[in-house]
Chimera marker file (.cmm) of the C-alpha trace (Angstrom):
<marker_set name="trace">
<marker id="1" x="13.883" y="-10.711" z="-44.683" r="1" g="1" b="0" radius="0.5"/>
<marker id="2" x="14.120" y="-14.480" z="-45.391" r="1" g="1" b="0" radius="0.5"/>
<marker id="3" x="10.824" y="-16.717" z="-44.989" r="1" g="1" b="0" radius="0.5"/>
<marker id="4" x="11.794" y="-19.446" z="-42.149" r="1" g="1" b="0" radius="0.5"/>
<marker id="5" x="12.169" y="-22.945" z="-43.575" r="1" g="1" b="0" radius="0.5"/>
<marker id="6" x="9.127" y="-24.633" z="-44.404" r="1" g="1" b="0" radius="0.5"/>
<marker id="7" x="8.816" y="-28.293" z="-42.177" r="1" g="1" b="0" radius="0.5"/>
<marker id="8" x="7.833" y="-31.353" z="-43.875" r="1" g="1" b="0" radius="0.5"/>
<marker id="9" x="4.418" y="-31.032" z="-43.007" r="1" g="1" b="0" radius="0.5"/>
<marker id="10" x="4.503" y="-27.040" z="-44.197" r="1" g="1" b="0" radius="0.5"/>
<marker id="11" x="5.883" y="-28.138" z="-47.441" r="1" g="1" b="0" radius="0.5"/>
<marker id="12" x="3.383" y="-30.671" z="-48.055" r="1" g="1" b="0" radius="0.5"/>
<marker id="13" x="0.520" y="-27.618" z="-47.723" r="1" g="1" b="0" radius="0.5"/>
<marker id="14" x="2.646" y="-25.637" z="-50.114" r="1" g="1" b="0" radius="0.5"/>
<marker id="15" x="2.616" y="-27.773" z="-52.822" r="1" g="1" b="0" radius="0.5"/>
<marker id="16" x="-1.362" y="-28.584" z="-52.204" r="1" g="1" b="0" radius="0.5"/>
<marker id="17" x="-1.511" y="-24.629" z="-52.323" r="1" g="1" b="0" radius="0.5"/>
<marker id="18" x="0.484" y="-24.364" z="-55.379" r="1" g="1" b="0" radius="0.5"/>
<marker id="19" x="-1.873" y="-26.935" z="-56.842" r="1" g="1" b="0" radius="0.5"/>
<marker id="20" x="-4.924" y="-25.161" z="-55.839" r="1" g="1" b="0" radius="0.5"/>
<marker id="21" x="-4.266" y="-21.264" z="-55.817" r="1" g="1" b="0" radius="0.5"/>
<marker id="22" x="-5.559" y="-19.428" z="-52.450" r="1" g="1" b="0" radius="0.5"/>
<marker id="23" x="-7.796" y="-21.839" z="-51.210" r="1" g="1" b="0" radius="0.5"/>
<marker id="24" x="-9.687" y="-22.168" z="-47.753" r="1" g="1" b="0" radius="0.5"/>
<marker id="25" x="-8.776" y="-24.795" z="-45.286" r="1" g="1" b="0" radius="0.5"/>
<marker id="26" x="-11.662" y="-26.969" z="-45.962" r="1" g="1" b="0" radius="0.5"/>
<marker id="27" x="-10.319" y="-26.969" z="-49.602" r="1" g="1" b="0" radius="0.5"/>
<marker id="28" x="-6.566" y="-27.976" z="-48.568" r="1" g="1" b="0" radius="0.5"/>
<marker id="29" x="-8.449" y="-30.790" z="-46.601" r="1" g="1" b="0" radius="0.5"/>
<marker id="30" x="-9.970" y="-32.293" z="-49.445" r="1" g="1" b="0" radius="0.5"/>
<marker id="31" x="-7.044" y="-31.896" z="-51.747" r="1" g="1" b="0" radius="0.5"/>
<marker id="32" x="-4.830" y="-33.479" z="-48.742" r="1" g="1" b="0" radius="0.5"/>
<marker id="33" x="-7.030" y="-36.440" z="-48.064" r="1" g="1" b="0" radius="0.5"/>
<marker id="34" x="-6.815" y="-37.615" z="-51.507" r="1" g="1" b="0" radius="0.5"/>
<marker id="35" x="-3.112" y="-38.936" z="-50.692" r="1" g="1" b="0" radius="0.5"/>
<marker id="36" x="-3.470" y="-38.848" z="-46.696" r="1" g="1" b="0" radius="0.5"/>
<marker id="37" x="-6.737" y="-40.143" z="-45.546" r="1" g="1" b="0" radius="0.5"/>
<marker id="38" x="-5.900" y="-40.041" z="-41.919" r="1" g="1" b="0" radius="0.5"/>
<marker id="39" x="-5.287" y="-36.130" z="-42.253" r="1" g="1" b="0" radius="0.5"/>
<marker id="40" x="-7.635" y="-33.962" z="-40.321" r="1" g="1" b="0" radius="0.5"/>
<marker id="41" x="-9.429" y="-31.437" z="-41.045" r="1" g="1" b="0" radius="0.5"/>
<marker id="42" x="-8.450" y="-29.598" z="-37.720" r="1" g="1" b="0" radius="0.5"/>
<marker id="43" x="-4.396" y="-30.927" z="-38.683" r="1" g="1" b="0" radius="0.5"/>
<marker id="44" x="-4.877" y="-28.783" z="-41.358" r="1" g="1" b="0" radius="0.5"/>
<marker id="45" x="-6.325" y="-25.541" z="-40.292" r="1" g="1" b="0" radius="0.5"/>
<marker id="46" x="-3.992" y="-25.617" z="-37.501" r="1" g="1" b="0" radius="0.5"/>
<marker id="47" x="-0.868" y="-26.003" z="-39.908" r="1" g="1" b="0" radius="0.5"/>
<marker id="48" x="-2.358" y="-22.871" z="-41.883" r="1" g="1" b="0" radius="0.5"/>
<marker id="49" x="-2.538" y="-20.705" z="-38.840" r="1" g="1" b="0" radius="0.5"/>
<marker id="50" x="0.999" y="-21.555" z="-37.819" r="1" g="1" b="0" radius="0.5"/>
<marker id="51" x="2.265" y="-21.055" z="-41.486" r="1" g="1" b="0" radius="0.5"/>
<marker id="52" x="0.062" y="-17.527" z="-41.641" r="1" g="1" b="0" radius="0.5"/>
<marker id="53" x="1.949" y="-16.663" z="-38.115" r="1" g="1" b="0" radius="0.5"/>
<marker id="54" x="5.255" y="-17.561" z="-39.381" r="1" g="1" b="0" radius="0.5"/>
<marker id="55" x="5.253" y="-15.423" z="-42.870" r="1" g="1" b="0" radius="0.5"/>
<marker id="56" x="5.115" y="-18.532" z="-45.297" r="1" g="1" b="0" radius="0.5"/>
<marker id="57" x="1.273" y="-17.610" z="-45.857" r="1" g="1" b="0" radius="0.5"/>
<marker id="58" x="-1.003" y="-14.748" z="-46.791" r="1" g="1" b="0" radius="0.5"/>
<marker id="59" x="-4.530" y="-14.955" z="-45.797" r="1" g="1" b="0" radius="0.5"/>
<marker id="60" x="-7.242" y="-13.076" z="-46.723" r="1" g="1" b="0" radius="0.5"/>
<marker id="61" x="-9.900" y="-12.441" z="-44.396" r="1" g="1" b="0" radius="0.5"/>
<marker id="62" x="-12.282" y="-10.612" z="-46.028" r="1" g="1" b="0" radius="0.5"/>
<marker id="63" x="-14.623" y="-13.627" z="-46.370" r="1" g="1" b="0" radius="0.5"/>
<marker id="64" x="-16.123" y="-15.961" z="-43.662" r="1" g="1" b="0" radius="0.5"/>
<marker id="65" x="-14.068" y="-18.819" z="-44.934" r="1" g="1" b="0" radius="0.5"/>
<marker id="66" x="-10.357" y="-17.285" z="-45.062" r="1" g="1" b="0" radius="0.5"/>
<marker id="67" x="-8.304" y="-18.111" z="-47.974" r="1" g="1" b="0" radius="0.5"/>
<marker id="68" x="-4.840" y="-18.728" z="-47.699" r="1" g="1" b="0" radius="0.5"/>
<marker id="69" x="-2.160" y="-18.645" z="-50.690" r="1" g="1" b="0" radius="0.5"/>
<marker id="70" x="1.866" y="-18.532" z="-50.624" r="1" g="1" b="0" radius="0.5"/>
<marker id="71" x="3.472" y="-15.555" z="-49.133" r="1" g="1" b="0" radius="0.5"/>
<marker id="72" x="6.471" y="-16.207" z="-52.043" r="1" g="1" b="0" radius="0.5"/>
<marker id="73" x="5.982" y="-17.760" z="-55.744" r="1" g="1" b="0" radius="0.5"/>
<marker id="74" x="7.104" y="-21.835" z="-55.834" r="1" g="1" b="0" radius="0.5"/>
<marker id="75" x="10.252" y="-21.400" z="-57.680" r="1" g="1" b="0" radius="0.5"/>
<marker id="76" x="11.447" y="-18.912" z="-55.099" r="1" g="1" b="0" radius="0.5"/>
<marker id="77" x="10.867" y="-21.503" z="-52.319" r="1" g="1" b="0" radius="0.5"/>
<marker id="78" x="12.456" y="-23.999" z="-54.343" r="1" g="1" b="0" radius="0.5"/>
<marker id="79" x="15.513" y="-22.085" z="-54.955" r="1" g="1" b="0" radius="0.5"/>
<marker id="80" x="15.835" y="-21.183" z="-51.388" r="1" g="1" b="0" radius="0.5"/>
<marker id="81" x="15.621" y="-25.058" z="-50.305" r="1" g="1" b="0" radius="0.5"/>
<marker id="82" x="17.833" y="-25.834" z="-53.423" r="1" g="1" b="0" radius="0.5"/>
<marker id="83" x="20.504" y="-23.541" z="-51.751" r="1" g="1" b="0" radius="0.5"/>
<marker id="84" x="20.222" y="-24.612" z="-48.334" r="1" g="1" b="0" radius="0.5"/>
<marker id="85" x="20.422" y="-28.792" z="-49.543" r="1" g="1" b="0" radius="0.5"/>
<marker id="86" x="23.402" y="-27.753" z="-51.713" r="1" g="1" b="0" radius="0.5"/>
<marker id="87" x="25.270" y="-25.661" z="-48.949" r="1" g="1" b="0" radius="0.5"/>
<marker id="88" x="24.573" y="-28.536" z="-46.441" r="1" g="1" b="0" radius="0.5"/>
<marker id="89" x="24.562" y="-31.669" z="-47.768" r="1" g="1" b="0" radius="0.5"/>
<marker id="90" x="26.740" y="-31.102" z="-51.063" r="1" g="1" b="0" radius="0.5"/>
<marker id="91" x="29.088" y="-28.687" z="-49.697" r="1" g="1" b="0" radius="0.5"/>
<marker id="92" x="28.013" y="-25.574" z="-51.997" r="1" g="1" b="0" radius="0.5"/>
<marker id="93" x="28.373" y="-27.537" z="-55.053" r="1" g="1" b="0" radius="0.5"/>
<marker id="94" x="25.349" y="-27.697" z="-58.216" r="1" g="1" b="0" radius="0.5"/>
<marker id="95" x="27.488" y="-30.243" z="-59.486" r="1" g="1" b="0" radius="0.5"/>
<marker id="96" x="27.415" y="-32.785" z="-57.018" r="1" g="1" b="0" radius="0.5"/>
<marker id="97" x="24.317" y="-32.690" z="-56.590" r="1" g="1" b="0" radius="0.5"/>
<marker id="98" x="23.680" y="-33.388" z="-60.083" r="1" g="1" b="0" radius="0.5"/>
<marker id="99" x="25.718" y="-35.679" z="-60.099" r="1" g="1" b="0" radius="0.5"/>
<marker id="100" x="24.262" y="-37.229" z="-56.959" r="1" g="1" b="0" radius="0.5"/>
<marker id="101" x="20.401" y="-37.121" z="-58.766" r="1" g="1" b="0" radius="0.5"/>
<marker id="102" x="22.171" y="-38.684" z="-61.938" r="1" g="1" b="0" radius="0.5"/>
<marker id="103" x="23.615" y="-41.447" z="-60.505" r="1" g="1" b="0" radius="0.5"/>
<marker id="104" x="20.862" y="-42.045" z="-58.165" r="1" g="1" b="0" radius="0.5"/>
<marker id="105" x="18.359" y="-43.402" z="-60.922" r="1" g="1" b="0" radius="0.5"/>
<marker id="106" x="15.647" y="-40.137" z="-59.637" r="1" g="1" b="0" radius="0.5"/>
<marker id="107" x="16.167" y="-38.862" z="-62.881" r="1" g="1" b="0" radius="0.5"/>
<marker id="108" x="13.906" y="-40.349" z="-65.816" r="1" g="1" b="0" radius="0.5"/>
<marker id="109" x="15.484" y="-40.828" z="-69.235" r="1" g="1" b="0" radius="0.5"/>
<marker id="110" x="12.537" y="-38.190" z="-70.419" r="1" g="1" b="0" radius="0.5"/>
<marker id="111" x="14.263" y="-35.455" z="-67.591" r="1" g="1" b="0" radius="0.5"/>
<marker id="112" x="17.514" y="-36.251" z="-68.641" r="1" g="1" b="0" radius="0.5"/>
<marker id="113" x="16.931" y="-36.209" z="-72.567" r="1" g="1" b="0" radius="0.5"/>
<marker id="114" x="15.291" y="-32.448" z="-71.373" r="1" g="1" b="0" radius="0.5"/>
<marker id="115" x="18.443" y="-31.853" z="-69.187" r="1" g="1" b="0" radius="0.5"/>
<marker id="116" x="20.987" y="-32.532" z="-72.110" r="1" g="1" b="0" radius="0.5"/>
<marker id="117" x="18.860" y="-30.193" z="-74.274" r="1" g="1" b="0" radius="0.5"/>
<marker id="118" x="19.137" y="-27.198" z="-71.890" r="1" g="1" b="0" radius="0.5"/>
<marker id="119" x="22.615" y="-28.029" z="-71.800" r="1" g="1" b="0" radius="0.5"/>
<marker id="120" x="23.813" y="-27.876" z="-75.419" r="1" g="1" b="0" radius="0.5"/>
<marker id="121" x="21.736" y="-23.962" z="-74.927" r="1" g="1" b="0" radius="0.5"/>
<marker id="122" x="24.177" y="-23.374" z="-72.821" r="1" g="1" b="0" radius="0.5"/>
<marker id="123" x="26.963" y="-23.922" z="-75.388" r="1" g="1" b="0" radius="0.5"/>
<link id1="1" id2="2" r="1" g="1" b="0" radius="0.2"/>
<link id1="2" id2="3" r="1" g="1" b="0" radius="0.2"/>
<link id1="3" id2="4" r="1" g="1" b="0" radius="0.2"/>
<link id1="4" id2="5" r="1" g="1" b="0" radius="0.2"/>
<link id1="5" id2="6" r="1" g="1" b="0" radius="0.2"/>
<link id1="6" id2="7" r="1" g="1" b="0" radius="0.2"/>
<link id1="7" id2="8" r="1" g="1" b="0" radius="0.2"/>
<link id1="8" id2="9" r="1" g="1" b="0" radius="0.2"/>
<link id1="9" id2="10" r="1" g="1" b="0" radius="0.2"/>
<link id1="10" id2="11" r="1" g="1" b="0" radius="0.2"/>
<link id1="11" id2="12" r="1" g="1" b="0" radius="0.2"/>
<link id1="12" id2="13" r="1" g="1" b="0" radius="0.2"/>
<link id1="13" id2="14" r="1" g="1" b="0" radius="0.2"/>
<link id1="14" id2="15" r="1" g="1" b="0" radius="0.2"/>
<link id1="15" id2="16" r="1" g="1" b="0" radius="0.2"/>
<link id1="16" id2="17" r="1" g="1" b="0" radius="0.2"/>
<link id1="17" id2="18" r="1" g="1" b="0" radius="0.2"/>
<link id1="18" id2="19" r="1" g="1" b="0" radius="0.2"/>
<link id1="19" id2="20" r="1" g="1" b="0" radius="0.2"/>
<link id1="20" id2="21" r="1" g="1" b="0" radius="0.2"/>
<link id1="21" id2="22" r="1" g="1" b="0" radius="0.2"/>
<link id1="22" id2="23" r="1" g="1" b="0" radius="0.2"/>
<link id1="23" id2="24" r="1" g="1" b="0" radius="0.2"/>
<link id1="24" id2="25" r="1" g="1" b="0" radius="0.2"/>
<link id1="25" id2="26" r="1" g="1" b="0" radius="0.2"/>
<link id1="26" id2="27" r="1" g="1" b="0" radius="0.2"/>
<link id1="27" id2="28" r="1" g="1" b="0" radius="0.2"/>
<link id1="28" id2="29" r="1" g="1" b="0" radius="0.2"/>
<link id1="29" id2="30" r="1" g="1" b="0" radius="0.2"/>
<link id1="30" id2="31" r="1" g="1" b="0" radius="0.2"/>
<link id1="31" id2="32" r="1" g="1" b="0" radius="0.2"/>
<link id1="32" id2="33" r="1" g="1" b="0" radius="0.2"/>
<link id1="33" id2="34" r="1" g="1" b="0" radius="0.2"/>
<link id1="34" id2="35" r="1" g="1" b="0" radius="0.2"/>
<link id1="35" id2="36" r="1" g="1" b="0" radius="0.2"/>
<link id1="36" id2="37" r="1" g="1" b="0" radius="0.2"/>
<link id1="37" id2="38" r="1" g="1" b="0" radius="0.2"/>
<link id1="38" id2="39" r="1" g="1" b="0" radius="0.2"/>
<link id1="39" id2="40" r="1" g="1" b="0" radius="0.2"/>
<link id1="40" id2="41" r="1" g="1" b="0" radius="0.2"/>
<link id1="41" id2="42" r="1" g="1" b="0" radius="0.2"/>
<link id1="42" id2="43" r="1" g="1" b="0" radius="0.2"/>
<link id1="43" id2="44" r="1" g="1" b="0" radius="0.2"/>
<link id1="44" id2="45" r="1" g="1" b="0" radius="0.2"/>
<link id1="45" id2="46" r="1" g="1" b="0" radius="0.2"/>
<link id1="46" id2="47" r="1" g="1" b="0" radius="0.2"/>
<link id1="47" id2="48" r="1" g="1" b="0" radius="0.2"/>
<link id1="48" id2="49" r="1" g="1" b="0" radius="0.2"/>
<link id1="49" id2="50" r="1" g="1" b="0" radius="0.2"/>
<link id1="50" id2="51" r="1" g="1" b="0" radius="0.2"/>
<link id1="51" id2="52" r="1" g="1" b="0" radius="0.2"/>
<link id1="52" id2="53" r="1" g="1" b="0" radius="0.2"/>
<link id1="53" id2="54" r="1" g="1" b="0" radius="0.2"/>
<link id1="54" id2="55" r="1" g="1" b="0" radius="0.2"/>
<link id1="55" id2="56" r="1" g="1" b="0" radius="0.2"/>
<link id1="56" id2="57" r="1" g="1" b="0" radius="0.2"/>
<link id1="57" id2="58" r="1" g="1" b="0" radius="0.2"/>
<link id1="58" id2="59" r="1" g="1" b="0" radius="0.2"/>
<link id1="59" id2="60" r="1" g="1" b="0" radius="0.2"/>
<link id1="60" id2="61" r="1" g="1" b="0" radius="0.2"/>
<link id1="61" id2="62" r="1" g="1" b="0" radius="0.2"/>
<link id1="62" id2="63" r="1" g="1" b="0" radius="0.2"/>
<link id1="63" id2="64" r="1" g="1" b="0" radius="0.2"/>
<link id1="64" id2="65" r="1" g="1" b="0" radius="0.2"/>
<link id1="65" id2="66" r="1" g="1" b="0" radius="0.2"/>
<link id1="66" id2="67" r="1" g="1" b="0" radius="0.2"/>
<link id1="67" id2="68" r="1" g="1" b="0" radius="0.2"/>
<link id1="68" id2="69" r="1" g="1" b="0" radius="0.2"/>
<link id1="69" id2="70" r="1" g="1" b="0" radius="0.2"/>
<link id1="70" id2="71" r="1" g="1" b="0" radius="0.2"/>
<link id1="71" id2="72" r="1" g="1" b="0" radius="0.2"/>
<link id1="72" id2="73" r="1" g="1" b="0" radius="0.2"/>
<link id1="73" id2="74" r="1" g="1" b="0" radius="0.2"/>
<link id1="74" id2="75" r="1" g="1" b="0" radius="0.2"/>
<link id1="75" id2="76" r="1" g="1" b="0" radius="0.2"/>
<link id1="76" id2="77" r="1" g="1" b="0" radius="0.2"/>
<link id1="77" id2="78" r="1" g="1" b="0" radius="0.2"/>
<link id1="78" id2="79" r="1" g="1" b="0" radius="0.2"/>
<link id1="79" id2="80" r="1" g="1" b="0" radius="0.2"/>
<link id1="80" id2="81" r="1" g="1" b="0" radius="0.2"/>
<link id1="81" id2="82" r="1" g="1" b="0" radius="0.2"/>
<link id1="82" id2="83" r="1" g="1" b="0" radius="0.2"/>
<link id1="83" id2="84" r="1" g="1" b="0" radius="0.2"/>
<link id1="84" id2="85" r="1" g="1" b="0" radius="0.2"/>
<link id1="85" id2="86" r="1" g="1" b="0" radius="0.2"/>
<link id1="86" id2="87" r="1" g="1" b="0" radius="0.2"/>
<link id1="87" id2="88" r="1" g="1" b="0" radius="0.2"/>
<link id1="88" id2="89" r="1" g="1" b="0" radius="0.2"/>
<link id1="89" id2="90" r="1" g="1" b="0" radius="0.2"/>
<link id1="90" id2="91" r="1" g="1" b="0" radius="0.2"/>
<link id1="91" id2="92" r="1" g="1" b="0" radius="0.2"/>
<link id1="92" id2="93" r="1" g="1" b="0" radius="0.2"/>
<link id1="93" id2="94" r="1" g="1" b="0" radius="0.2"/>
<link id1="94" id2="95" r="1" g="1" b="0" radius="0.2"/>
<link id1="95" id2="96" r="1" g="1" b="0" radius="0.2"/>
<link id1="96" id2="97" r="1" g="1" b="0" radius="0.2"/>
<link id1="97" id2="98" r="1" g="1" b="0" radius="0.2"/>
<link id1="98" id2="99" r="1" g="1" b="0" radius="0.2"/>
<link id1="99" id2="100" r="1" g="1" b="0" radius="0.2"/>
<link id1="100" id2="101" r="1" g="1" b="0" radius="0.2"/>
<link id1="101" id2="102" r="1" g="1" b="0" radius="0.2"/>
<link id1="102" id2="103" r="1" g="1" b="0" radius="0.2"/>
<link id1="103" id2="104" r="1" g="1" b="0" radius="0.2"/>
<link id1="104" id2="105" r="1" g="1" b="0" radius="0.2"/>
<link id1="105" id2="106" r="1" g="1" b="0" radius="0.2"/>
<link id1="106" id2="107" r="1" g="1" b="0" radius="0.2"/>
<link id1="107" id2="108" r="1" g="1" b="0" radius="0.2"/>
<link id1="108" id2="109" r="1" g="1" b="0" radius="0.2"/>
<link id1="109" id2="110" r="1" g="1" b="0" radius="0.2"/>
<link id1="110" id2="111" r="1" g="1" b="0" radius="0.2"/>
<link id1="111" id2="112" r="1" g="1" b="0" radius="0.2"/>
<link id1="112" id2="113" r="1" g="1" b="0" radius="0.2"/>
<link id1="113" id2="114" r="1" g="1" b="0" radius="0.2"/>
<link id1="114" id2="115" r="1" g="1" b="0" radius="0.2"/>
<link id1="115" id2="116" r="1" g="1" b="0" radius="0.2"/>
<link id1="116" id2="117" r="1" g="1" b="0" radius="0.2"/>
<link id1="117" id2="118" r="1" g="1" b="0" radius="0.2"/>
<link id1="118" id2="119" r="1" g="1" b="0" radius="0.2"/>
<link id1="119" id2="120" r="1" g="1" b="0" radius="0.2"/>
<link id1="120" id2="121" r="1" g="1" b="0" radius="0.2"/>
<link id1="121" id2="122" r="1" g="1" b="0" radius="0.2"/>
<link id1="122" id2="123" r="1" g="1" b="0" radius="0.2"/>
</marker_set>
């Protein structure tokens, strides 16, 4: 069965937790308020629950403090968002949106020198 789509706000806890390993809440707070100072404590724990709920987390409860890590490895959720962006906004095609990152200067000349390389692998 396929995870639901992380939101914005879901995907910003992922990549703290991906950062961190399984962490507690109050550790996802302190890792969050280093970019986001407004963010809440309570913002946070509350986005956990709802993630837990909806699949995207596990959470062990077998301390006071309940640790929460990824219910699927990062380069599985990336590959799932990967294929959704491509299907939607590139109409199933890898190389347009390639081609889209190329051209669009979000690509540093250190990524594409590393891009060409995997490349002339491939050949």
């Amino acid at each position: 069965m396929a995870l639901p789509k992380p939101t914005p706000s879901e995907l910003e806890m992922l990549r703290l937790l991906f950062a961190l390993g399984p962490a507690t809440a109050r550790q996802v707070h302190e890792a969050a308020v280093q970019t986001r100072p407004d963010m809440q404590y309570a913002t946070v724990l509350r986005l956990l629950q709802v993630m837990h709920t909806k699949g995207l987390l596990n959470r062990d409860e077998s301390q006071r403090a309940h640790v929460y890590s990824p219910a699927e490895q990062q380069d599985s959720i990336q590959t799932s968002l990967l294929k959704d962006l491509i299907h939607k906004a590139f109409a199933g095609s890898g190389k347009a949106l390639v081609l889209a990152a190329l051209k669009g200067g979000t690509v540093s000349a250190r990524e594409r020198a590393e891009i060409r390389a995997l490349l002339d692998e491939e050949k």
